[in-house]
Z-matrix of the N, CA and C atoms (Angstrom, degrees):
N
C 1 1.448
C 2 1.521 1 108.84
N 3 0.982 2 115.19 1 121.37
C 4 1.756 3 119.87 2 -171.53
C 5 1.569 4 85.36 3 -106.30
N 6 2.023 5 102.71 4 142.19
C 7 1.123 6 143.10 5 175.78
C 8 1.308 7 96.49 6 -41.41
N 9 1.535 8 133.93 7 139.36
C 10 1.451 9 120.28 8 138.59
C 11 1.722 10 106.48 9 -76.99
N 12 1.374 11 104.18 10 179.73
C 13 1.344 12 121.19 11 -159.30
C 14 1.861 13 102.46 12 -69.89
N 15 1.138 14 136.28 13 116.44
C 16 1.261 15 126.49 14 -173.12
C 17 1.368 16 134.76 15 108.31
N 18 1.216 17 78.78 16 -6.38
C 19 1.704 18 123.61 17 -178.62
C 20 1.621 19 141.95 18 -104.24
N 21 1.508 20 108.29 19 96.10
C 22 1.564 21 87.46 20 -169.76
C 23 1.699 22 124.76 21 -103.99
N 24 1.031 23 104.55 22 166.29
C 25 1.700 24 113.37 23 -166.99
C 26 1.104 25 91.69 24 -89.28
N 27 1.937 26 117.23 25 127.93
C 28 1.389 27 128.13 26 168.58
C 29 1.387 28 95.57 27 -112.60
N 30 1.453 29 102.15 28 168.47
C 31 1.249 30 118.10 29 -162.70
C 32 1.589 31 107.26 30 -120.43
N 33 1.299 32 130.40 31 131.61
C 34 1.181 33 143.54 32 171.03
C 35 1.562 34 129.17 33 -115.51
N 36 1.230 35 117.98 34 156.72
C 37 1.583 36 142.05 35 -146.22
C 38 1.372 37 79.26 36 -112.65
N 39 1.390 38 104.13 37 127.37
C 40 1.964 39 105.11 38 173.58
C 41 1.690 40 88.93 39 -140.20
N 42 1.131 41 95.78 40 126.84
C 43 2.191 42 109.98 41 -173.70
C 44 1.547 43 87.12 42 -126.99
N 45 1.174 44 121.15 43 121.94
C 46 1.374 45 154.24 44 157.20
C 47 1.798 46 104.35 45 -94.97
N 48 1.426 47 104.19 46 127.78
C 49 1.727 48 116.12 47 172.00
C 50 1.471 49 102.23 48 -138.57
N 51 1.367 50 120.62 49 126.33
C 52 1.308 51 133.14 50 149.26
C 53 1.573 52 129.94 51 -75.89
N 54 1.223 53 121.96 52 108.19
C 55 0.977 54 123.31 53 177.98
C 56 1.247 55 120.42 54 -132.89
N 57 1.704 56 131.56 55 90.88
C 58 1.296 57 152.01 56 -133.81
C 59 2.152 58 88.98 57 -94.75
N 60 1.004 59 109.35 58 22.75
C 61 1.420 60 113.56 59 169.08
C 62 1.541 61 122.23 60 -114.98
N 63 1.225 62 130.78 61 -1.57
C 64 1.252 63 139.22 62 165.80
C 65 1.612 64 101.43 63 -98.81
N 66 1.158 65 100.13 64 169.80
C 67 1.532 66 149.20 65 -154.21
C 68 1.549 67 118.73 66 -97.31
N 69 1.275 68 98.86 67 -44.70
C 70 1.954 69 124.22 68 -178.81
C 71 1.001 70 105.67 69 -160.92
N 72 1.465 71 108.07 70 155.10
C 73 1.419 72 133.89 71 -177.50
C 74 1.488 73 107.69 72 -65.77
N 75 1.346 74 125.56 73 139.04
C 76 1.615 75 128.92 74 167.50
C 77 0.991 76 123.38 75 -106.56
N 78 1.348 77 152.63 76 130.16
C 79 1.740 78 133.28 77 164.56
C 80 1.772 79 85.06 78 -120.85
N 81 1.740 80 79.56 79 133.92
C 82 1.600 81 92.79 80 160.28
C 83 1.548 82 116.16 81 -142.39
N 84 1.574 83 98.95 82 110.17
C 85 1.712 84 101.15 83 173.07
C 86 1.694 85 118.45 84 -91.59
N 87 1.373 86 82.98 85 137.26
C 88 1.586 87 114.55 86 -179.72
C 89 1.451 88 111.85 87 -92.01
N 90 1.448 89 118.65 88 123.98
C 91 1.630 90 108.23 89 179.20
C 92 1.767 91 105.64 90 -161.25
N 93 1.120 92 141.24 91 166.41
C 94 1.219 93 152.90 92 172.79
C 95 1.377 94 104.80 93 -64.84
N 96 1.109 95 117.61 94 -61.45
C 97 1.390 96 137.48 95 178.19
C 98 1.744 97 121.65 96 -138.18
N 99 1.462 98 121.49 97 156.72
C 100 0.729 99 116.32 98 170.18
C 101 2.126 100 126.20 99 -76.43
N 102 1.141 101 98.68 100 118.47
C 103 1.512 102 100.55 101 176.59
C 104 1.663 103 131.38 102 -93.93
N 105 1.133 104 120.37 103 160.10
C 106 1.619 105 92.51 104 -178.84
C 107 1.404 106 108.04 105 -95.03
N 108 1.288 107 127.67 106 33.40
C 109 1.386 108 148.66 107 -176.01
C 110 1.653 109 85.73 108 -109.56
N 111 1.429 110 121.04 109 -92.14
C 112 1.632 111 126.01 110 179.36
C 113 2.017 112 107.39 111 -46.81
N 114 1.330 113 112.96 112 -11.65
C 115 1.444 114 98.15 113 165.74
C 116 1.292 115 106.43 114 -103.07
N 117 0.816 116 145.89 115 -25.70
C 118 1.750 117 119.11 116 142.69
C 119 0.996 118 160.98 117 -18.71
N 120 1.449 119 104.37 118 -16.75
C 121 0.742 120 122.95 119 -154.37
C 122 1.482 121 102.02 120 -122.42
């Protein structure tokens, strides 16, 4: 995803864990606040 103009690219920490003992997949994001960068997601 390229910056629009005015706009800067932050950088994020992405931690992947396997754990072949659950059932379904989980994603859980961690953030200060919600951004419309992290709601994009």
């Amino acid at each position: 995803m390229k910056p629009s103009k005015g706009q800067e690219r932050s950088i994020m920490k992405v931690s992947i864990a396997l754990d072949p003992s659950i059932d379904e997949p989980e994603i859980l994001i961690r953030a200060p606040q919600l951004t419309e960068e992290i709601a994009q997601l």
